[in-house]
N, C-alpha and C positions, 0 to 999 in steps of 0.2 A: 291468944291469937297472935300470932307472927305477922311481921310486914303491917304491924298496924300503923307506923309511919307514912309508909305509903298508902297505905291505902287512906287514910285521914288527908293527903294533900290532892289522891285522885278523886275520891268524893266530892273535894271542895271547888278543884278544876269544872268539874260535871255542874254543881252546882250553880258557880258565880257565871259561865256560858249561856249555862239553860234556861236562868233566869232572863237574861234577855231574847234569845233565842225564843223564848216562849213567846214576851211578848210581840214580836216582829210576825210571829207566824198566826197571833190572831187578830197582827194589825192589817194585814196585807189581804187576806181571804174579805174582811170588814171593805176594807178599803175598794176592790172592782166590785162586789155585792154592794154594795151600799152607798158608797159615794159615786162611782162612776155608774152607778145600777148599770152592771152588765157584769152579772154572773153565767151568763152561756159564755164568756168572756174567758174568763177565769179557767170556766171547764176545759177551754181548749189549750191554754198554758198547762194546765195541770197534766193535760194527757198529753201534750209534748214533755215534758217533764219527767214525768213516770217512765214513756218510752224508753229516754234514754238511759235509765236510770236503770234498764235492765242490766245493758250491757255493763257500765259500772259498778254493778253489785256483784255483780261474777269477779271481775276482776282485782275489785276492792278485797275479796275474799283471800286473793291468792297473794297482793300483800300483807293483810293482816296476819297469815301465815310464814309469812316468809322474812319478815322484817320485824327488828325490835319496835312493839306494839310503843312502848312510851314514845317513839320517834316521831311514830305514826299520827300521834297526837296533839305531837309539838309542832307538825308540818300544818295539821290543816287548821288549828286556832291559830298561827300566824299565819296564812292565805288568808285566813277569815277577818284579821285585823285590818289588815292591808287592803279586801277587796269593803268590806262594809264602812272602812275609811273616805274611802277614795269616793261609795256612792253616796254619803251623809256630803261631804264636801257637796258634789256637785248642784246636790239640794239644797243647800245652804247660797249658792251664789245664783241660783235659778228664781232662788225662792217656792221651792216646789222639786219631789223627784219626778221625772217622765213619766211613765207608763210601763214601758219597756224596760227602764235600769229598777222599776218593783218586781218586776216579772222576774229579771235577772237575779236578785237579793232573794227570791224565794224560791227559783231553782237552786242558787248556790244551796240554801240552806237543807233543803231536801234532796239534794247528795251528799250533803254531809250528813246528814242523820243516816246514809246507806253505811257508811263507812264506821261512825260516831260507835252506834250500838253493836254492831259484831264485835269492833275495835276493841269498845270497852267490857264486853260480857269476855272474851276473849284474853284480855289483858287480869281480869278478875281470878279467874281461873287458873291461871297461872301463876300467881301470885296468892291464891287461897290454898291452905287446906282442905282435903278432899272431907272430912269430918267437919268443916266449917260452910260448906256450898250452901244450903239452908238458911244460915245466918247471914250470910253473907248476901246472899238474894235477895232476903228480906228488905236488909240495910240501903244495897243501892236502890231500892224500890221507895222504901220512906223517904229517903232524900232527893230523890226525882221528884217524887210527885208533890212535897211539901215545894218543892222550888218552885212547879207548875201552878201548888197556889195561891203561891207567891206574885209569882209569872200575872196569874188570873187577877189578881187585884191589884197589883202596881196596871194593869191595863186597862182596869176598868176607871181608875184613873187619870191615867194619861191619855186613853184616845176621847171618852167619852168628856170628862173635865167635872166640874160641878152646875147645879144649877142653881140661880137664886141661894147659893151658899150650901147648896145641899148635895151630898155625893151618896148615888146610889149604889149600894155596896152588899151583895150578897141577896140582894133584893130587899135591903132593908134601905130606906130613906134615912141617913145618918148627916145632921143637922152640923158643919164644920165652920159656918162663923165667916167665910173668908171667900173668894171665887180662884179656881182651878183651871187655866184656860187647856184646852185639850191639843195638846205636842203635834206637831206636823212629823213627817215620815222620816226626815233627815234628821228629827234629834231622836227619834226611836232605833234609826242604824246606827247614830255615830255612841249612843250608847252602849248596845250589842256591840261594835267595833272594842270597843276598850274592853269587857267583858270577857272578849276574844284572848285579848292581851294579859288582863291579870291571870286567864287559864295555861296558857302559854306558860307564866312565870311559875304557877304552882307546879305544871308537871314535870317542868326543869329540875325541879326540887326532889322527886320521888329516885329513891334508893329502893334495890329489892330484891331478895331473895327469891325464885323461882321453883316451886315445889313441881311443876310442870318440865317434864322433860321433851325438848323440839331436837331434831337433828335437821341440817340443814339441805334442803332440796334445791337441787343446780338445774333442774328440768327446765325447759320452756313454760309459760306465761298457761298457753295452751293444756300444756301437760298434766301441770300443777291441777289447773278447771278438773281437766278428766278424772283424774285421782280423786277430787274433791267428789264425784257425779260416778266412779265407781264407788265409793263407801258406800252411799245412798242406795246404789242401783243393789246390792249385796245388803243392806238391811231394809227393804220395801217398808217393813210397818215402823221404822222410823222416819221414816221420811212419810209415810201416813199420817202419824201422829204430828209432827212438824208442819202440816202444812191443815190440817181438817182441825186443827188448835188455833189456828191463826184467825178462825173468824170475827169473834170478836175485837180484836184489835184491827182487823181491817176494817170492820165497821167504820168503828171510832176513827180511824185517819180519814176516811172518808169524809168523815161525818165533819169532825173537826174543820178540816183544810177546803172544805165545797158544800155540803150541803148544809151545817148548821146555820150559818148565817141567814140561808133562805130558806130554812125551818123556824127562825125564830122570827124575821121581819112578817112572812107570809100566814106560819099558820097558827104563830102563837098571838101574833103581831105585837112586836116590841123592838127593843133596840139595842144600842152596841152594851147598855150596862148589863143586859141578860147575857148577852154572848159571852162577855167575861166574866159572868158570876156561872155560867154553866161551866167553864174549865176549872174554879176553884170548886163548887162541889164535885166537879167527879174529882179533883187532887186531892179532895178531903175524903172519899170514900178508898180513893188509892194507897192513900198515906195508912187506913184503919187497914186496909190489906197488909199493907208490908210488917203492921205491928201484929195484927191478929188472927192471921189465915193458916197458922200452921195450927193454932186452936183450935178456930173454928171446924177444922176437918183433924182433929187428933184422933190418930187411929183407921183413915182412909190412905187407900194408896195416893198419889200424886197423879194416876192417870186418872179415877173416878174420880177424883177432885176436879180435876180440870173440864170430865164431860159434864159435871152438876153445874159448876160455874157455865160455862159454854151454852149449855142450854137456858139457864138464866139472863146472860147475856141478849141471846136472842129473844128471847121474850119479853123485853123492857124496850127491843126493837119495834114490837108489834106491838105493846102498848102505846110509846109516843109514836105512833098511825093515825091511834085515836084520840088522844089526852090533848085538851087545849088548857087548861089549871095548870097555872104557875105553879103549884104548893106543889101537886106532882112531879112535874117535871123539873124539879129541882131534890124532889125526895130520887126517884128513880135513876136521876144522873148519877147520886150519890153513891147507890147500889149496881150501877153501871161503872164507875171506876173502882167499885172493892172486886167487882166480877173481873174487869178486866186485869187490874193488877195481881190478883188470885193467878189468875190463868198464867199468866206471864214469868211470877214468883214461882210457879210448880212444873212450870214446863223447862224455864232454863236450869233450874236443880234439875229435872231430868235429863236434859243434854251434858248438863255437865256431871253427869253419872255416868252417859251412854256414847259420850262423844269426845275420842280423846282431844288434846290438847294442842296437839299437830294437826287437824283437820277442823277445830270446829271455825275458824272463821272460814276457811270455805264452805261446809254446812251450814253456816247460820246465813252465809251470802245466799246461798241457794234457797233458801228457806225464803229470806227476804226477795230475792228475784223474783220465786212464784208468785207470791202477798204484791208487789209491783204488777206481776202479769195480770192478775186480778183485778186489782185498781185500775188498767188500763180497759180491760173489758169492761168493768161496772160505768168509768165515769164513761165512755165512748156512746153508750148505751144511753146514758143519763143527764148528759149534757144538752141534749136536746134542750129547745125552749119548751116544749112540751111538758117537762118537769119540773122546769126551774121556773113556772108560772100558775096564779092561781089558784096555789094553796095544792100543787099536785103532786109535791117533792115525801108527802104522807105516805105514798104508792111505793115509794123505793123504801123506804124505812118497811112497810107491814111485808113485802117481797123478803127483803135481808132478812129478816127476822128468823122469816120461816127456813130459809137457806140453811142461815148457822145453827138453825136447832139442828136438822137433818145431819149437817155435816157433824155435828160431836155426837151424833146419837149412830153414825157410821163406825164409831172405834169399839161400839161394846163388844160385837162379834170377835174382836180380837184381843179383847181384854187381858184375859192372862198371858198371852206370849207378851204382850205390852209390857206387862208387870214385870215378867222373866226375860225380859228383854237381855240377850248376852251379842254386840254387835262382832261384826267381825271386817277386818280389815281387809284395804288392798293389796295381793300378793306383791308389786312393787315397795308398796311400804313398810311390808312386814317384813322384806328382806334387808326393806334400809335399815329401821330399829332395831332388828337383831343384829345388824353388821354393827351399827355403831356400841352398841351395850357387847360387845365383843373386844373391840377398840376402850 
Protein backbone atom coordinates (compact mmCIF):
# COMPACT_ATOMS: atom_id res chain seq x y z
CA UNK A 1 0.00 0.00 0.00
CA UNK A 2 1.40 3.45 -1.10
CA UNK A 3 1.06 6.70 1.06
CA UNK A 4 1.19 4.53 3.97
CA UNK A 5 3.27 7.42 5.73
CA UNK A 6 0.61 9.49 5.38
CA UNK A 7 -1.82 7.89 6.11
CA UNK A 8 -0.20 6.40 9.52
CA UNK A 9 0.18 10.40 10.57
CA UNK A 10 -3.55 11.08 9.40
CA UNK A 11 -4.99 8.23 11.34
CA UNK A 12 -3.17 9.43 14.33
CA UNK A 13 -4.19 13.17 13.77
CA UNK A 14 -8.12 11.58 13.67
CA UNK A 15 -7.15 9.69 16.49
CA UNK A 16 -5.34 11.99 19.23
CA UNK A 17 -8.50 14.83 18.45
CA UNK A 18 -11.24 12.49 18.63
CA UNK A 19 -10.23 11.13 21.69
CA UNK A 20 -10.98 14.32 23.36
CA UNK A 21 -13.49 15.48 21.01
CA UNK A 22 -15.35 12.26 22.27
CA UNK A 23 -15.20 13.07 25.47
CA UNK A 24 -16.49 16.84 25.45
CA UNK A 25 -19.38 15.66 23.32
CA UNK A 26 -20.56 13.25 26.16
CA UNK A 27 -19.62 15.60 28.78
CA UNK A 28 -21.80 18.54 27.60
CA UNK A 29 -25.30 16.58 26.38
CA UNK A 30 -24.55 15.03 30.47
CA UNK A 31 -24.04 18.22 31.74
CA UNK A 32 -27.82 20.49 30.60
CA UNK A 33 -29.52 16.80 31.08
CA UNK A 34 -28.32 16.28 34.20
CA UNK A 35 -26.77 18.75 36.03
CA UNK A 36 -28.78 21.71 35.06
CA UNK A 37 -31.76 19.01 34.42
CA UNK A 38 -32.89 20.94 31.58
CA UNK A 39 -32.88 18.91 28.58
CA UNK A 40 -35.93 20.54 26.68
CA UNK A 41 -32.79 22.99 27.01
CA UNK A 42 -30.34 21.44 25.30
CA UNK A 43 -33.09 20.36 22.49
CA UNK A 44 -33.39 23.88 21.57
CA UNK A 45 -29.39 24.51 21.23
CA UNK A 46 -29.21 21.61 19.36
CA UNK A 47 -31.97 22.63 16.70
CA UNK A 48 -30.29 26.06 16.48
CA UNK A 49 -27.22 24.26 15.90
CA UNK A 50 -28.31 21.78 13.20
CA UNK A 51 -30.16 24.80 11.45
CA UNK A 52 -27.20 26.23 10.78
CA UNK A 53 -25.36 23.66 10.15
CA UNK A 54 -27.28 23.24 6.88
CA UNK A 55 -26.07 26.01 5.24
CA UNK A 56 -22.38 25.12 6.28
CA UNK A 57 -22.35 21.82 5.06
CA UNK A 58 -23.07 22.86 1.57
CA UNK A 59 -20.49 25.08 1.59
CA UNK A 60 -18.02 23.18 3.47
CA UNK A 61 -18.50 20.83 0.51
CA UNK A 62 -17.37 23.12 -2.13
CA UNK A 63 -14.19 23.75 -0.02
CA UNK A 64 -13.29 20.41 0.46
CA UNK A 65 -13.38 20.17 -3.16
CA UNK A 66 -11.71 23.06 -4.08
CA UNK A 67 -8.86 23.40 -1.61
CA UNK A 68 -5.85 21.23 -0.63
CA UNK A 69 -7.92 18.72 1.83
CA UNK A 70 -4.49 18.43 4.28
CA UNK A 71 -4.84 22.57 4.62
CA UNK A 72 -8.25 22.07 5.31
CA UNK A 73 -7.34 20.11 8.26
CA UNK A 74 -4.55 22.11 9.49
CA UNK A 75 -7.05 25.20 9.58
CA UNK A 76 -9.78 24.03 11.78
CA UNK A 77 -7.49 21.87 14.57
CA UNK A 78 -5.80 25.16 14.92
CA UNK A 79 -9.23 27.35 15.20
CA UNK A 80 -10.12 24.51 17.54
CA UNK A 81 -6.80 24.99 19.59
CA UNK A 82 -7.34 28.50 19.89
CA UNK A 83 -11.21 28.71 20.44
CA UNK A 84 -11.28 25.54 23.13
CA UNK A 85 -8.18 27.39 24.82
CA UNK A 86 -9.49 30.51 25.26
CA UNK A 87 -13.08 28.80 26.70
CA UNK A 88 -10.99 26.30 29.33
CA UNK A 89 -9.25 29.57 30.33
CA UNK A 90 -12.12 31.44 31.03
CA UNK A 91 -13.54 28.54 33.33
CA UNK A 92 -10.53 28.31 34.87
CA UNK A 93 -10.61 32.04 36.34
CA UNK A 94 -14.65 32.00 36.84
CA UNK A 95 -14.29 28.87 38.37
CA UNK A 96 -16.96 27.35 36.41
CA UNK A 97 -17.87 27.61 32.23
CA UNK A 98 -21.31 29.65 31.61
CA UNK A 99 -23.84 28.17 30.07
CA UNK A 100 -23.63 29.77 27.01
CA UNK A 101 -19.70 29.51 26.25
CA UNK A 102 -20.87 25.04 26.78
CA UNK A 103 -23.47 25.73 24.20
CA UNK A 104 -20.79 27.64 22.03
CA UNK A 105 -17.97 24.54 22.53
CA UNK A 106 -20.48 22.13 21.31
CA UNK A 107 -21.75 24.10 18.33
CA UNK A 108 -18.16 24.74 17.36
CA UNK A 109 -17.57 21.02 17.63
CA UNK A 110 -20.65 20.00 15.60
CA UNK A 111 -19.54 22.06 12.57
CA UNK A 112 -16.60 20.64 12.71
CA UNK A 113 -17.59 17.27 12.44
CA UNK A 114 -19.76 18.81 9.27
CA UNK A 115 -16.54 19.59 7.77
CA UNK A 116 -14.06 16.80 9.78
CA UNK A 117 -15.74 13.55 7.97
CA UNK A 118 -16.33 14.66 4.21
CA UNK A 119 -12.87 16.29 4.74
CA UNK A 120 -11.38 13.17 5.91
CA UNK A 121 -13.40 10.26 3.71
CA UNK A 122 -12.44 12.82 0.89
CA UNK A 123 -8.79 13.34 1.76
CA UNK A 124 -8.79 9.19 2.03
CA UNK A 125 -9.73 8.74 -1.24
CA UNK A 126 -7.46 10.56 -2.72
CA UNK A 127 -4.65 9.40 -1.32
CA UNK A 128 -5.85 5.39 -1.43
CA UNK A 129 -5.74 3.04 -4.05
CA UNK A 130 -8.85 2.35 -5.94
CA UNK A 131 -7.97 -1.58 -5.13
CA UNK A 132 -7.31 -0.68 -1.38
CA UNK A 133 -10.98 1.41 -0.63
CA UNK A 134 -12.11 -1.61 1.41
CA UNK A 135 -9.21 -1.85 3.46
CA UNK A 136 -8.77 1.25 3.86
CA UNK A 137 -12.60 1.84 5.12
CA UNK A 138 -12.05 -0.76 7.36
CA UNK A 139 -9.00 0.75 9.01
CA UNK A 140 -10.18 4.31 9.38
CA UNK A 141 -13.33 2.57 10.96
CA UNK A 142 -11.25 0.56 13.80
CA UNK A 143 -9.44 3.44 14.77
CA UNK A 144 -12.23 5.78 15.22
CA UNK A 145 -14.23 3.79 17.00
CA UNK A 146 -11.34 2.15 19.19
CA UNK A 147 -10.49 5.94 19.96
CA UNK A 148 -14.49 6.30 20.89
CA UNK A 149 -13.82 3.67 23.45
CA UNK A 150 -11.25 5.07 24.50
CA UNK A 151 -13.12 8.43 24.49
CA UNK A 152 -16.07 6.28 26.42
CA UNK A 153 -13.75 5.28 29.42
CA UNK A 154 -11.25 7.97 30.05
CA UNK A 155 -15.08 9.68 30.56
CA UNK A 156 -16.51 7.47 32.45
CA UNK A 157 -13.73 8.47 34.52
CA UNK A 158 -13.31 11.89 34.44
CA UNK A 159 -16.94 13.13 34.80
CA UNK A 160 -18.36 10.61 36.86
CA UNK A 161 -14.85 10.04 39.29
CA UNK A 162 -14.92 7.05 41.73
CA UNK A 163 -16.87 6.10 44.64
CA UNK A 164 -15.70 4.87 48.07
CA UNK A 165 -12.55 3.90 45.81
CA UNK A 166 -14.56 2.26 43.45
CA UNK A 167 -14.80 3.07 39.50
CA UNK A 168 -17.61 1.90 37.60
CA UNK A 169 -16.42 0.81 34.36
CA UNK A 170 -18.13 -0.94 31.68
CA UNK A 171 -20.88 -1.70 34.19
CA UNK A 172 -18.60 -3.59 36.13
CA UNK A 173 -17.77 -2.32 39.79
CA UNK A 174 -13.82 -2.21 39.59
CA UNK A 175 -12.35 -1.88 43.08
CA UNK A 176 -8.95 1.00 42.51
CA UNK A 177 -7.76 1.59 45.98
CA UNK A 178 -7.67 5.37 45.77
CA UNK A 179 -10.67 8.33 45.08
CA UNK A 180 -10.92 9.96 41.54
CA UNK A 181 -12.51 13.32 42.09
CA UNK A 182 -14.62 14.02 38.69
CA UNK A 183 -12.88 17.13 36.19
CA UNK A 184 -15.06 20.13 35.92
CA UNK A 185 -15.85 21.42 32.13
CA UNK A 186 -12.72 23.67 31.84
CA UNK A 187 -10.12 20.75 32.26
CA UNK A 188 -12.26 18.67 29.76
CA UNK A 189 -11.75 21.69 26.95
CA UNK A 190 -8.42 22.78 27.86
CA UNK A 191 -7.66 19.11 27.23
CA UNK A 192 -9.44 18.69 23.88
CA UNK A 193 -7.60 22.37 23.26
CA UNK A 194 -4.17 20.60 23.17
CA UNK A 195 -5.39 17.58 21.44
CA UNK A 196 -6.36 19.96 18.78
CA UNK A 197 -2.85 21.07 18.76
CA UNK A 198 -0.86 17.77 18.73
CA UNK A 199 -3.37 16.93 15.50
CA UNK A 200 -2.41 20.21 13.92
CA UNK A 201 1.37 19.00 14.23
CA UNK A 202 0.68 15.44 12.85
CA UNK A 203 -0.96 16.61 9.79
CA UNK A 204 1.86 19.25 9.07
CA UNK A 205 3.76 16.04 8.83
CA UNK A 206 1.73 14.20 6.07
CA UNK A 207 3.58 13.89 2.45
CA UNK A 208 1.42 12.38 -0.46
CA UNK A 209 1.01 11.01 -3.49
CA UNK A 210 -2.46 11.56 -5.01
CA UNK A 211 -3.86 8.54 -7.09
CA UNK A 212 -6.92 10.89 -7.38
CA UNK A 213 -7.03 13.24 -10.11
CA UNK A 214 -8.82 17.06 -9.24
CA UNK A 215 -8.66 19.77 -11.88
CA UNK A 216 -9.20 23.07 -10.61
CA UNK A 217 -12.73 24.88 -10.70
CA UNK A 218 -12.69 28.94 -10.81
CA UNK A 219 -16.69 28.97 -10.67
CA UNK A 220 -18.49 30.81 -7.97
CA UNK A 221 -19.18 29.32 -4.34
CA UNK A 222 -22.86 29.01 -5.84
CA UNK A 223 -21.83 27.24 -8.98
CA UNK A 224 -19.62 24.80 -7.54
CA UNK A 225 -23.09 23.77 -4.90
CA UNK A 226 -25.06 23.43 -8.25
CA UNK A 227 -22.50 21.03 -10.09
CA UNK A 228 -22.41 19.27 -6.72
CA UNK A 229 -26.63 18.94 -6.74
CA UNK A 230 -26.50 18.29 -10.67
CA UNK A 231 -24.34 14.88 -10.14
CA UNK A 232 -27.10 13.89 -7.82
CA UNK A 233 -29.99 15.19 -9.71
CA UNK A 234 -28.51 12.84 -12.85
CA UNK A 235 -27.99 9.73 -10.72
CA UNK A 236 -31.40 9.79 -8.39
CA UNK A 237 -30.80 6.07 -7.04
CA UNK A 238 -27.44 7.43 -5.63
CA UNK A 239 -28.52 9.96 -4.09
CA UNK A 240 -31.36 7.21 -2.76
CA UNK A 241 -29.12 5.02 -1.48
CA UNK A 242 -27.14 8.06 0.20
CA UNK A 243 -29.67 9.23 2.02
CA UNK A 244 -32.32 6.00 2.95
CA UNK A 245 -28.60 4.56 4.27
CA UNK A 246 -28.20 7.14 6.62
CA UNK A 247 -30.78 6.09 9.14
CA UNK A 248 -29.12 4.40 11.29
CA UNK A 249 -26.46 6.72 11.90
CA UNK A 250 -29.04 9.42 12.39
CA UNK A 251 -30.34 7.47 14.99
CA UNK A 252 -27.42 7.02 16.81
CA UNK A 253 -26.39 11.19 16.57
CA UNK A 254 -29.60 11.57 17.81
CA UNK A 255 -29.57 9.33 20.24
CA UNK A 256 -25.97 10.00 21.42
CA UNK A 257 -25.96 14.08 21.40
CA UNK A 258 -30.17 14.44 23.09
CA UNK A 259 -31.90 11.57 23.86
CA UNK A 260 -29.52 9.05 25.58
CA UNK A 261 -28.88 10.87 28.52
CA UNK A 262 -32.70 11.01 29.19
CA UNK A 263 -33.07 7.36 28.19
CA UNK A 264 -30.70 6.25 30.56
CA UNK A 265 -31.60 8.75 33.73
CA UNK A 266 -35.55 8.11 33.05
CA UNK A 267 -36.15 4.95 31.76
CA UNK A 268 -33.33 2.69 32.62
CA UNK A 269 -32.79 4.95 35.61
CA UNK A 270 -29.01 5.19 36.24
CA UNK A 271 -26.22 7.51 35.60
CA UNK A 272 -23.51 9.35 33.93
CA UNK A 273 -21.12 5.70 34.45
CA UNK A 274 -23.89 4.05 32.06
CA UNK A 275 -23.90 6.76 29.66
CA UNK A 276 -20.16 6.29 29.23
CA UNK A 277 -20.06 2.62 29.35
CA UNK A 278 -22.98 2.76 26.58
CA UNK A 279 -20.41 4.69 23.96
CA UNK A 280 -17.62 2.19 24.76
CA UNK A 281 -19.85 -0.94 23.86
CA UNK A 282 -21.21 0.43 20.92
CA UNK A 283 -17.00 1.45 19.92
CA UNK A 284 -16.58 -2.11 20.86
CA UNK A 285 -19.18 -3.45 18.60
CA UNK A 286 -17.78 -0.62 15.95
CA UNK A 287 -14.20 -1.65 16.28
CA UNK A 288 -15.55 -5.87 15.52
CA UNK A 289 -17.18 -3.98 12.42
CA UNK A 290 -14.09 -2.49 10.92
CA UNK A 291 -12.26 -5.85 11.70
CA UNK A 292 -14.96 -8.23 10.49
CA UNK A 293 -17.70 -7.08 8.26
CA UNK A 294 -16.32 -7.82 5.12
CA UNK A 295 -16.51 -11.70 6.51
CA UNK A 296 -19.41 -11.56 7.95
CA UNK A 297 -21.17 -10.77 4.47
CA UNK A 298 -18.26 -12.55 2.18
CA UNK A 299 -19.91 -12.99 -0.96
CA UNK A 300 -23.09 -10.21 -0.44
CA UNK A 301 -23.08 -7.15 -2.50
CA UNK A 302 -22.40 -4.03 -0.39
CA UNK A 303 -25.94 -2.64 -1.11
CA UNK A 304 -27.80 -6.03 0.50
CA UNK A 305 -25.33 -5.76 3.18
CA UNK A 306 -26.10 -2.32 4.12
CA UNK A 307 -30.16 -3.07 3.88
CA UNK A 308 -29.74 -6.36 6.38
CA UNK A 309 -27.47 -4.14 8.62
CA UNK A 310 -30.20 -1.18 8.36
CA UNK A 311 -32.90 -3.21 9.10
CA UNK A 312 -31.09 -4.53 12.05
CA UNK A 313 -30.31 -1.35 13.23
CA UNK A 314 -33.80 -0.38 13.31
CA UNK A 315 -34.88 -3.08 15.18
CA UNK A 316 -32.51 -2.79 18.33
CA UNK A 317 -34.47 0.72 18.08
CA UNK A 318 -37.62 -0.95 18.91
CA UNK A 319 -36.20 -3.14 21.23
CA UNK A 320 -34.73 -0.55 23.72
CA UNK A 321 -38.74 0.96 23.57
CA UNK A 322 -39.07 -1.91 25.56
CA UNK A 323 -35.97 -3.30 27.37
CA UNK A 324 -35.34 -1.81 30.84
CA UNK A 325 -32.19 -4.99 31.74
CA UNK A 326 -28.78 -3.52 31.88
CA UNK A 327 -27.41 -6.92 30.38
CA UNK A 328 -29.43 -6.14 27.26
CA UNK A 329 -29.01 -3.01 26.66
CA UNK A 330 -25.55 -3.18 26.78
CA UNK A 331 -25.45 -6.56 24.65
CA UNK A 332 -27.56 -4.69 21.96
CA UNK A 333 -25.63 -1.46 22.00
CA UNK A 334 -22.80 -3.61 21.14
CA UNK A 335 -24.71 -4.97 17.88
CA UNK A 336 -25.90 -1.45 17.42
CA UNK A 337 -22.35 -0.20 16.64
CA UNK A 338 -21.23 -3.34 14.64
CA UNK A 339 -24.72 -2.44 12.49
CA UNK A 340 -23.95 0.94 12.37
CA UNK A 341 -20.23 0.89 11.46
CA UNK A 342 -21.11 -2.12 8.93
CA UNK A 343 -23.36 0.33 7.31
CA UNK A 344 -21.01 3.08 7.14
CA UNK A 345 -17.66 0.70 6.22
CA UNK A 346 -19.99 -0.45 2.94
CA UNK A 347 -21.56 2.44 1.93
CA UNK A 348 -18.42 4.95 1.82
CA UNK A 349 -16.57 1.88 -0.30
CA UNK A 350 -19.50 2.38 -2.43
CA UNK A 351 -19.22 6.11 -2.82
CA UNK A 352 -15.86 5.79 -3.28
CA UNK A 353 -16.67 3.32 -6.22
CA UNK A 354 -19.44 5.54 -7.54
CA UNK A 355 -18.41 9.04 -6.83
CA UNK A 356 -15.52 10.59 -8.32
CA UNK A 357 -12.94 12.34 -6.64
CA UNK A 358 -13.84 15.89 -7.80
CA UNK A 359 -17.28 15.85 -6.50
CA UNK A 360 -17.53 13.63 -3.45
CA UNK A 361 -17.01 16.32 -0.90
CA UNK A 362 -19.76 18.15 -2.26
CA UNK A 363 -21.85 14.74 -2.28
CA UNK A 364 -20.98 13.69 0.87
CA UNK A 365 -21.96 17.43 2.04
CA UNK A 366 -25.16 17.07 0.63
CA UNK A 367 -25.66 13.84 1.79
CA UNK A 368 -24.80 15.16 5.40
CA UNK A 369 -27.16 18.42 4.87
CA UNK A 370 -30.12 16.10 4.19
CA UNK A 371 -29.10 13.63 7.75
CA UNK A 372 -28.83 17.69 9.41
CA UNK A 373 -32.38 18.45 7.66
CA UNK A 374 -33.73 15.38 9.41
CA UNK A 375 -32.26 15.91 12.70
CA UNK A 376 -33.88 19.26 12.54
CA UNK A 377 -37.34 17.74 11.93
CA UNK A 378 -36.93 14.97 14.52
CA UNK A 379 -35.40 16.91 17.39
CA UNK A 380 -38.14 20.11 16.54
CA UNK A 381 -40.85 17.45 16.93
CA UNK A 382 -39.08 15.94 20.13
CA UNK A 383 -37.93 18.44 22.01
CA UNK A 384 -41.06 18.94 23.51
CA UNK A 385 -41.21 18.48 27.34
CA UNK A 386 -43.61 16.07 26.49
CA UNK A 387 -40.92 13.64 25.58
CA UNK A 388 -38.25 14.35 27.45
CA UNK A 389 -40.49 13.61 30.70
CA UNK A 390 -41.70 10.52 32.42
CA UNK A 391 -40.15 7.78 30.97
CA UNK A 392 -41.71 9.00 27.41
CA UNK A 393 -38.66 9.54 25.33
CA UNK A 394 -39.26 5.08 24.78
CA UNK A 395 -42.18 6.53 22.01
CA UNK A 396 -39.42 8.16 19.83
CA UNK A 397 -37.03 5.24 20.00
CA UNK A 398 -40.12 2.41 19.04
CA UNK A 399 -41.40 5.31 16.08
CA UNK A 400 -37.38 5.62 14.66
CA UNK A 401 -37.24 2.10 14.63
CA UNK A 402 -39.89 1.38 12.55
CA UNK A 403 -38.84 4.45 10.20
CA UNK A 404 -35.43 3.09 9.27
CA UNK A 405 -36.68 -0.52 8.81
CA UNK A 406 -39.01 0.98 6.11
CA UNK A 407 -36.64 3.33 4.79
CA UNK A 408 -33.70 0.35 3.96
CA UNK A 409 -36.45 -1.98 2.98
CA UNK A 410 -37.32 1.21 0.11
CA UNK A 411 -33.90 0.18 -1.77
CA UNK A 412 -34.80 -3.45 -2.74
CA UNK A 413 -37.10 -2.36 -5.67
CA UNK A 414 -33.88 -1.02 -6.95
CA UNK A 415 -31.55 -3.33 -6.18
CA UNK A 416 -29.82 -4.25 -9.25
CA UNK A 417 -29.46 -0.99 -10.93
CA UNK A 418 -27.90 -0.16 -7.39
CA UNK A 419 -25.58 -3.04 -7.89
CA UNK A 420 -24.84 -1.87 -11.59
CA UNK A 421 -24.73 1.29 -10.70
CA UNK A 422 -22.58 3.26 -13.70
CA UNK A 423 -23.03 7.19 -12.51
CA UNK A 424 -22.67 9.89 -14.99
CA UNK A 425 -21.39 13.25 -14.81
CA UNK A 426 -22.17 16.91 -15.24
CA UNK A 427 -21.84 18.10 -18.97
CA UNK A 428 -19.81 21.22 -17.42
CA UNK A 429 -17.57 18.85 -15.73
CA UNK A 430 -17.03 16.45 -18.22
CA UNK A 431 -15.95 19.06 -20.56
CA UNK A 432 -13.52 20.45 -17.76
CA UNK A 433 -11.79 16.90 -17.32
CA UNK A 434 -11.62 16.21 -20.94
CA UNK A 435 -10.18 19.64 -21.46
CA UNK A 436 -7.59 19.21 -18.88
CA UNK A 437 -6.47 15.23 -19.79
CA UNK A 438 -6.08 17.13 -23.28
CA UNK A 439 -3.72 19.85 -21.62
Amino acid sequence: MKNKQALFFLFSANSVSGMAQGISMIAIPWYFSNQLEKPALFGKIYLIIAFLSLFWGLYSGTLIDRFNRKNIMQVYTLVGTVFLSAVAVVGMLNGYVPALLVAMVFGFTFLIYNIHYPNLYAFLQEITEPKNYSRITSYIEIQGQTTTAFAGALAAILLAGTKDGTLNLLGFAIPVGFEIQPWSLQKVFMLNASTYLIAFFLVSQIRFVPFSTRVKEIQTVYERVRTGLIFLRKNPLLFLFGNATFGVFLGVLISNFYLKPIYIKQHLLQAADVYAAYEMYFAFGSVLAGLAITRIFYGFTMVKAVIILSVCGGAIFVFNSFNTNLFWFYAVTFLLGLCNAGIRIMRVTYFFKNIPNQLIGRSSSVFMTMNVLFRIVIVALISNAFFTTEGRVVWVYFVFGIVVILAALSLIPFYKKLVNLKPELPDALQDLLEKDLKQ
